[in-house]
DODOKOL-931515 format. One record per residue: residue in one letter; x, y, z negated of N, C-alpha, C in turn. Coordinates in steps of 0.2 Angstrom, whole numbers, plus 5000, padded with zeros to 4 digits. Example, Ala and Ser with C-alpha at 12.3 -4.5 7.8 and 13.67 -1.06 7.14 Angstrom:
<sites>
a506649724961506249784961506649844961s506449894965506849954964506450004961
</sites>
This chain:
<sites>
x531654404308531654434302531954394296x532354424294532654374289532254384282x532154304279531654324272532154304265x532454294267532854264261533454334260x533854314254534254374252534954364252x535354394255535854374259536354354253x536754334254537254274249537754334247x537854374249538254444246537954504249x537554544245537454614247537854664251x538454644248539154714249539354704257x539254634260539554624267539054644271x539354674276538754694281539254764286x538854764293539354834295539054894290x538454904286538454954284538054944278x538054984274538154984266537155034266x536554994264535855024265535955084256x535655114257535555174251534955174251x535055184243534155204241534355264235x534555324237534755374232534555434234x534555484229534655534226535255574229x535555534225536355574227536655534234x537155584236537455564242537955544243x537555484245537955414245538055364251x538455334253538655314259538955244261x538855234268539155174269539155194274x539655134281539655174287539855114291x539655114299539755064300540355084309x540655054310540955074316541055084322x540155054324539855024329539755124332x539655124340539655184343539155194347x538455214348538055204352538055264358x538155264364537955324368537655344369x537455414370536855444373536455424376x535855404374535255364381534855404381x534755424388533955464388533455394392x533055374387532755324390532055344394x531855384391531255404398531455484400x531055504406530855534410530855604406x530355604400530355654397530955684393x531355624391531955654386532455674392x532455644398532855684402532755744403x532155754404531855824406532355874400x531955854394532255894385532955894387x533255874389534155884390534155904393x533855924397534155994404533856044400x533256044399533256114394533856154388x533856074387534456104380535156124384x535456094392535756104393535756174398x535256204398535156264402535156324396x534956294390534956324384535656344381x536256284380536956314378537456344386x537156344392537356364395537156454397x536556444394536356534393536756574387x536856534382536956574377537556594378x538056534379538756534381538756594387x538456604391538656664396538556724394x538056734390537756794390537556844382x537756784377537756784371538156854368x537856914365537956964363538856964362x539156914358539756874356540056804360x540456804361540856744362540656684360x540356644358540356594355540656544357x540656474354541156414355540556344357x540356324361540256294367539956204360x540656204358540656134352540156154345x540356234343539956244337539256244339x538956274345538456274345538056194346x538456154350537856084349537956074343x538556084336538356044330537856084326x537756144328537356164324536456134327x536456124331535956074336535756024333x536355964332536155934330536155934324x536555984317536255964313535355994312x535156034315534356054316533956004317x534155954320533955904325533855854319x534455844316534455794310534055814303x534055874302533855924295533455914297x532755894300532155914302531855854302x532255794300531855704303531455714293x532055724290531755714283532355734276x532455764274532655794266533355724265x533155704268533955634266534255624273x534255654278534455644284534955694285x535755684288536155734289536655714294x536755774297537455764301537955774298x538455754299539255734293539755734298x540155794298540655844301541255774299x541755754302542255724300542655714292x542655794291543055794284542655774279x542055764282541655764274541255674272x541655634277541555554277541855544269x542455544270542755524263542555574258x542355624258542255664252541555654249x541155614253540455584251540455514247x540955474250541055404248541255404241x541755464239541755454230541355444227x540455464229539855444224539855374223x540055334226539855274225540655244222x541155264221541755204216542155284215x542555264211543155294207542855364203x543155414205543055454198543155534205x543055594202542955644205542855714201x543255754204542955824200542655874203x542355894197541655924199541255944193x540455964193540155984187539555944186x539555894191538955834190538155844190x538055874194537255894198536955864202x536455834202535955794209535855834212x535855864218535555904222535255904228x534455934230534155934235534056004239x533555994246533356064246532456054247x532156114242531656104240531456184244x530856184249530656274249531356284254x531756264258532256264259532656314255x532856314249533256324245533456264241x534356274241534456224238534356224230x534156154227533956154221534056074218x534056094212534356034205533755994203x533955934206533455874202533755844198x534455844194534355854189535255854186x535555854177536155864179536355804175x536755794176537255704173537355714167x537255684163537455684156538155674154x538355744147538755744145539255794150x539055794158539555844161539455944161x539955954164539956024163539256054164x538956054169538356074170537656054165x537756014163537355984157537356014153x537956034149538356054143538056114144x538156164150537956224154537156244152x536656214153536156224152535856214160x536156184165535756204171535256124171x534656164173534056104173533856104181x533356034181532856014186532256094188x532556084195532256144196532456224199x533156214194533556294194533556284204x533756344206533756384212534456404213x534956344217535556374219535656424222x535556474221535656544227536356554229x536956564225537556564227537956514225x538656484228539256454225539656504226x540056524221540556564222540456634226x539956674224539656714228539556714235x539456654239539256644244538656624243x538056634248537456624251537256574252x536956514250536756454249536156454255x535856504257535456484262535656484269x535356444272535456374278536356364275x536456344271536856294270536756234268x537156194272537156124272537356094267x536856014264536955994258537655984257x537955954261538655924261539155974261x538856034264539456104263539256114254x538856124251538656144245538756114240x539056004244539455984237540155994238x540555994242541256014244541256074241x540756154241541156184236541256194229x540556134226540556134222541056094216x541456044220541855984221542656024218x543056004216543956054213544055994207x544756024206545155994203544756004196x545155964191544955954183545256024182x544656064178545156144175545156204181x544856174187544656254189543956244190x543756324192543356354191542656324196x541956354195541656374202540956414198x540656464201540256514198539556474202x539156474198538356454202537856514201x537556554205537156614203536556544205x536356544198535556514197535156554198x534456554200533656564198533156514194x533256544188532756494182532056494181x531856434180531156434183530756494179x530456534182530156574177530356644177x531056664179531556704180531356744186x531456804182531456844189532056884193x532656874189533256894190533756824192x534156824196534656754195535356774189x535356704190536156734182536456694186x537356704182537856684187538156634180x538056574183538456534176539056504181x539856494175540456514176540456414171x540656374177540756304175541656274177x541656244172542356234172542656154172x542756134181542656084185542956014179x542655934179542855894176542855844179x543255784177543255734183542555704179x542155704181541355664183541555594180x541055564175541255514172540855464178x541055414180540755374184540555284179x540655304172540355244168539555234170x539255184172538655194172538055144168x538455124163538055094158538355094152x537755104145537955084138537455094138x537655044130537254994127537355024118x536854984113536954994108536354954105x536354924099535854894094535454944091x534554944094534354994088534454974082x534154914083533854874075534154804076x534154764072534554704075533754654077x534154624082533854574088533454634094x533654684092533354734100533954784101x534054764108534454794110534254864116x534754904117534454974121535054984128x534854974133535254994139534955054142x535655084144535555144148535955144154x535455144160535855134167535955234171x536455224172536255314172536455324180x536655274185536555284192536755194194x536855194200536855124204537555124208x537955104206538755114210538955034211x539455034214539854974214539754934211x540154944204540054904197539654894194x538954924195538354944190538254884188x538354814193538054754192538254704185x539154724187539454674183539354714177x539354794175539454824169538754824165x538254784166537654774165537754704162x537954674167538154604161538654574156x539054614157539554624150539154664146x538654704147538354744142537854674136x537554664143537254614140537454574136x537954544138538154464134538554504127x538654574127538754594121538254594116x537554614118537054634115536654564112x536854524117536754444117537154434110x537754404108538154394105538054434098x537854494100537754534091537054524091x536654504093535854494092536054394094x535854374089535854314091534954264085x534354264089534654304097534454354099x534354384105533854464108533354444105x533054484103532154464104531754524108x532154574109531954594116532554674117x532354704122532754754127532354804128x532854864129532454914131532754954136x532754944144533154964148532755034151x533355104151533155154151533255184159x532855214161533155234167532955304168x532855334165532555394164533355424167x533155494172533355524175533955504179x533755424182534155404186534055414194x534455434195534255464205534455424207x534755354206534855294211535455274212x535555264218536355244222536355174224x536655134225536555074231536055024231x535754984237535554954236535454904234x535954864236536054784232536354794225x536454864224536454844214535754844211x535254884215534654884211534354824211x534654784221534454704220534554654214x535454674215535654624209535354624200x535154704201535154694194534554694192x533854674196533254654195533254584194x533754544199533954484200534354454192x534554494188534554474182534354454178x533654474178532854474175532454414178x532654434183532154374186532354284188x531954244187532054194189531754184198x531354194199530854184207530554274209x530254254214529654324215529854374221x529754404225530154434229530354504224x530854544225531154594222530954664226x531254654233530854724236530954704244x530554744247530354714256530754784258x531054774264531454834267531054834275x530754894276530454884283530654934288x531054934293530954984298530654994303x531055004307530755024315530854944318x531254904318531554854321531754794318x531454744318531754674317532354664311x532954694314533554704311533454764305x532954804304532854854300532454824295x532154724293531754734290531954654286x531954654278532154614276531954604269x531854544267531554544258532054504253x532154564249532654504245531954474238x532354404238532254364234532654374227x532354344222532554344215532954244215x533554254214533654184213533654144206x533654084206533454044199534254054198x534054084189534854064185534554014179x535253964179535153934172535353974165x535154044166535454064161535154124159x534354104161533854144162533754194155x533654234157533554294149532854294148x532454264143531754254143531454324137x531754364134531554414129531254454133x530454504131530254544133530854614134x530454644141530854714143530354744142x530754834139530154894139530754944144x530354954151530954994157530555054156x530955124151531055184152531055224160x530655274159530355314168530455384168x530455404172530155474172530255514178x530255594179530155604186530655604189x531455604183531955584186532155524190x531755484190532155414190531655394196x532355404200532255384208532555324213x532355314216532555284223532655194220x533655194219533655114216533355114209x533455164205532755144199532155144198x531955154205531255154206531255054210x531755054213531454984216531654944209x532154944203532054914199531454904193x531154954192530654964188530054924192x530054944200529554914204529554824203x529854804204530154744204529954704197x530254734193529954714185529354724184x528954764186528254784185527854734188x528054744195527454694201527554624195x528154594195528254514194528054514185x527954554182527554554176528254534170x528554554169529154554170529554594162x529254674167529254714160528954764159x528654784155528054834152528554924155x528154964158528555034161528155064156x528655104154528555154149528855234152x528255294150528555334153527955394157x528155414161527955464166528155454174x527555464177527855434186528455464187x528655404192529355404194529355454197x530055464203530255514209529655514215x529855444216529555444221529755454230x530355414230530755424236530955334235x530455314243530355274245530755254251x531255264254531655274258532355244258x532555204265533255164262533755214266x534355234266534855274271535555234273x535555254279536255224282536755264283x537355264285537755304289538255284293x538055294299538255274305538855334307x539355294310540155324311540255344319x540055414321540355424329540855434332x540855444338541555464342541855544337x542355524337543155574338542755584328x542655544322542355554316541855594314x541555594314540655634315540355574313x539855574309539555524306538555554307x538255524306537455534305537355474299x537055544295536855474287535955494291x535355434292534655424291534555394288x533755424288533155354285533055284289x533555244286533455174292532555144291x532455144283531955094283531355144275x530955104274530455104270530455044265x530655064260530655004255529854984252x529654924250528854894247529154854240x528754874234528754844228528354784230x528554724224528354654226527754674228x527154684227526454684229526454724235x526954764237526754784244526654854244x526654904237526654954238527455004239x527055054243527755094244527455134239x528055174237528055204230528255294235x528355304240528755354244528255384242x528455474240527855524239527555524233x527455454231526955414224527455424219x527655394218528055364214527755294210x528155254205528055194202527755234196x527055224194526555234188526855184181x526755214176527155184169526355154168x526555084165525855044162525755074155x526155124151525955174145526355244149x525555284147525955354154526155394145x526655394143526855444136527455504140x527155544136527555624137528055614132x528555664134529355664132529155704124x529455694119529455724113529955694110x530455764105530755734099530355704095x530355674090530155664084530555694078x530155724072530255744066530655834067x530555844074530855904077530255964079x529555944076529356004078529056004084x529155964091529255984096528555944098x528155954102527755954107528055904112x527555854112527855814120527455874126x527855824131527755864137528155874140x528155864147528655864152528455934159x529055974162529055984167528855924172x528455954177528355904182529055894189x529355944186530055944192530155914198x530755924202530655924207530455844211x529955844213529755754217530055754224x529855714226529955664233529455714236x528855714234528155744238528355834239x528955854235528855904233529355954242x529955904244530455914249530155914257x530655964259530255984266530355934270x530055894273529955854280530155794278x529755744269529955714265529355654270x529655604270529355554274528455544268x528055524275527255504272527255444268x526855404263526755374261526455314267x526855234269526355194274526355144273x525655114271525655034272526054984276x526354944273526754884277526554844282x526454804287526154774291526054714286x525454674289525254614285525854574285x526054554291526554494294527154514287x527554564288528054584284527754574278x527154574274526954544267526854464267x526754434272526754364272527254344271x527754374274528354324273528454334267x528254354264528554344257527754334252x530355744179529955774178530155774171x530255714175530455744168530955804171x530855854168531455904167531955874161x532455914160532955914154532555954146x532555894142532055884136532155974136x531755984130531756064125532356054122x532356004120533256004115533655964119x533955954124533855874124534355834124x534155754121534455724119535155704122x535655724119536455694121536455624120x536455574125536755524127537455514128x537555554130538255544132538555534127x539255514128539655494121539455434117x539555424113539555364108538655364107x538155304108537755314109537455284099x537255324097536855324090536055294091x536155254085535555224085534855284081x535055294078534855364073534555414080x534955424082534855474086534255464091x534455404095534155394099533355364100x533355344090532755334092532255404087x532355464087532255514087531955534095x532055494098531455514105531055474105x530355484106529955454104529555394109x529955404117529755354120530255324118x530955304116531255254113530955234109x530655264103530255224100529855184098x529355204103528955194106529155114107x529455104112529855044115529855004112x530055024106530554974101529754954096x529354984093528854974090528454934095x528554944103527954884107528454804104x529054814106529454744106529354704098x529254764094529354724086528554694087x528254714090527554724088527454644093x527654654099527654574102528054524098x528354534096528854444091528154454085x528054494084527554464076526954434080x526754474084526254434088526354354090x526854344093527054294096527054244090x527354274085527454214079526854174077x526454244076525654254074525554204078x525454184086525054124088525554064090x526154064089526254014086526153944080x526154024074525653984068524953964069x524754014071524153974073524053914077x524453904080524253844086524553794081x524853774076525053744072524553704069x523953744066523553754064523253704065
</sites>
């Protein structure tokens, strides 16, 4: 079991996920068919007596190769809500999540009720702009039938050029009719951090998924916010309606906080399935308190960051429980291009819990409100982890492996996207919130300062 954290995350034959959205990595290796016991032979002559029957006798002609994919994806769709079989074309149309840029209308989507449905939309993109929320009921794309469609077919046809069309016949929460909203495709911004000075010496980061870059573009943020606060006296990192994305950025970018402490424990079924990354010593340690923004958006990698910070005391979690998707995914590459994306493993927050189902609990549990707006806090409890058909159980890690080492979209809500405003942004009042705990820790700090002087 390896305890330590590997010297580059990005190397490896395949790339682990902890998202939301679908995202990939793949390895080349090919395993063949094994019917290792008795019993599973047995199931194979069934299933083979099975496309043998249908194919002779079946009302219709059928195609011999359609029928087992539709098998296997049954067979896949059924292990857990992040598990898929991946037709050839659809390899590289997956992998844009994670680097360069793409057109589309920018939606996280699952299936919830086996319908497919929005956990939540990207800021600033068409669907955003649109009004489509956490929750809405995809019934058609382009008046096609969304039921038993497959996730992967449902991003493909949501996916076109900058400037063309795709129609989405939604179901709104509450709604007893569906409406057809008419979205006008945009290349998907893939920047996944900004920054800005609320007040001088506090600075406000907003992580808005986990991609390739996220790491470096987190550090140039910083050393910005460094250099015009001189110095920080503290941060407020947001991760509010973050559905996640790779795993070694949410390592790394815990790893920029921390100096020692384990970051997160990865356990599967097997040996090679299970691994802890460490926090390594930088001389260039960031010592300003952090207040880590939550909510029921914010899943998978911003759940193991938040966790991470939280366990090792790190930084104060402000907010409303996380997602709650505990789960790492692979995807492995088969004969003639056919892929299987799985749940390899179960991720553990430093202390050892799994958050799968739960989610990460805020140390200040505050409801979403504008301020000076009239408005009522309070959040939709929107769509969770717990909430997905054949969504993996909450399960304690084995001892040995710990030895080694809803929000919906606000009433009004607030536009991030764009040039981010300090005026604006702290008209939300968990930013403010934030920013009134940090001012309130330097006074404090001073406070016993002087006194120990004394």
């Amino acid at each position: 079991m390896a305890t330590s954290r590997p010297n580059n995350h990005r190397h490896g034959r395949a790339i682990l996920m902890a998202s939301c959205l679908l995202l990939l990595g793949f390895s080349e290796s090919v395993s063949p068919l094994f019917a290792g016991t008795e019993e599973t032979y047995k199931s194979l002559k069934v299933f083979s007596s099975v496309i043998e029957e249908i194919e002779q006798n079946y009302v219709d002609p059928v195609e011999p190769d359609k029928l087992i994919q539709k098998a296997i994806q049954g067979m896949i769709n059924g292990l857990d809500p992040h598990s898929a079989f991946l037709p050839p074309e659809d390899f590289e149309e997956l992998q844009v999540d994670t680097k360069g840029e793409f057109g589309g209308i920018g939606i996280v989507i699952s299936v919830k009720d086996n319908t497919l449905t929005v956990i939540s939309a990207i800021d600033g993109t068409p669907a955003y702009k649109a009004g489509v929320k956490p929750e809405d009921k995809i019934i058609k794309v382009n008046g096609e039938s969304t039921q038993n469609m497959q996730l992967w077919e449902a991003v493909k046809k949501m996916r076109g050029p900058k400037g063309s069309t795709v129609t989405l016949t939604l179901l709104k929460q509450g709604a007893s009719e569906p409406v057809d909203v008419v979205l006008i495709r945009d290349v998907i911004p893939m920047e996944s951090v900004k920054y800005v000075t609320l007040k001088n010496g506090y600075g406000y980061v907003w992580i808005t998924n986990f991609r390739d870059n996220t790491t470096d573009d987190l550090k140039n943020s910083l050393a910005d916010l460094e250099n015009e606060n001189k110095p920080l006296k503290g941060l407020i990192v947001d991760l509010r309606d973050n559905p996640g994305g790779l795993l070694n950025q949410a390592v790394d970018i815990s790893d920029i906080f921390l100096s020692n402490g384990v970051i997160v424990s990865i356990k599967g079924r097997h040996e090679s399935q299970q691994n802890i990354f460490k926090a390594q010593p930088d001389p260039m340690d960031k010592a300003y308190p952090i207040v880590v923004l939550i909510n029921g958006g914010s899943a998978s990698a911003s759940e193991i960051v938040a966790g991470a910070l939280q366990d090792n005391k790190r930084a104060l979690i402000l907010g409303t429980p996380s997602f709650g998707k505990g789960s790492v995914q692979t995807v492995k590459a088969l004969k003639d291009g056919y892929g299987i994306k799985y749940t390899i493993a179960r991720y553990y927050t430093p202390n050892g819990t799994s958050i799968q189902a739960q989610g990460i609990q805020p140390d200040i549990l505050l409801q979403h409100a504008l301020l000076n707006q009239g408005e009522e806090g309070g959040e939709s409890q929107g769509v969770k982890e717990k909430d997905l058909v054949n969504h993996l159980k909450a399960e304690p890690p084995k001892k040995s492996l710990l030895q080694n080492v809803q929000k919906e979209m606000e009433k009004k809500a607030l536009k991030k996207h764009g040039q981010l405003e300090p005026k604006t942004l702290l008209s939300d009042n968990q930013v403010d919130r934030a920013l009134q705990i940090l001012i309130s820790h330097t006074i404090f700090e001073k406070m016993t300062v002087r006194h120990a002087h004394k």
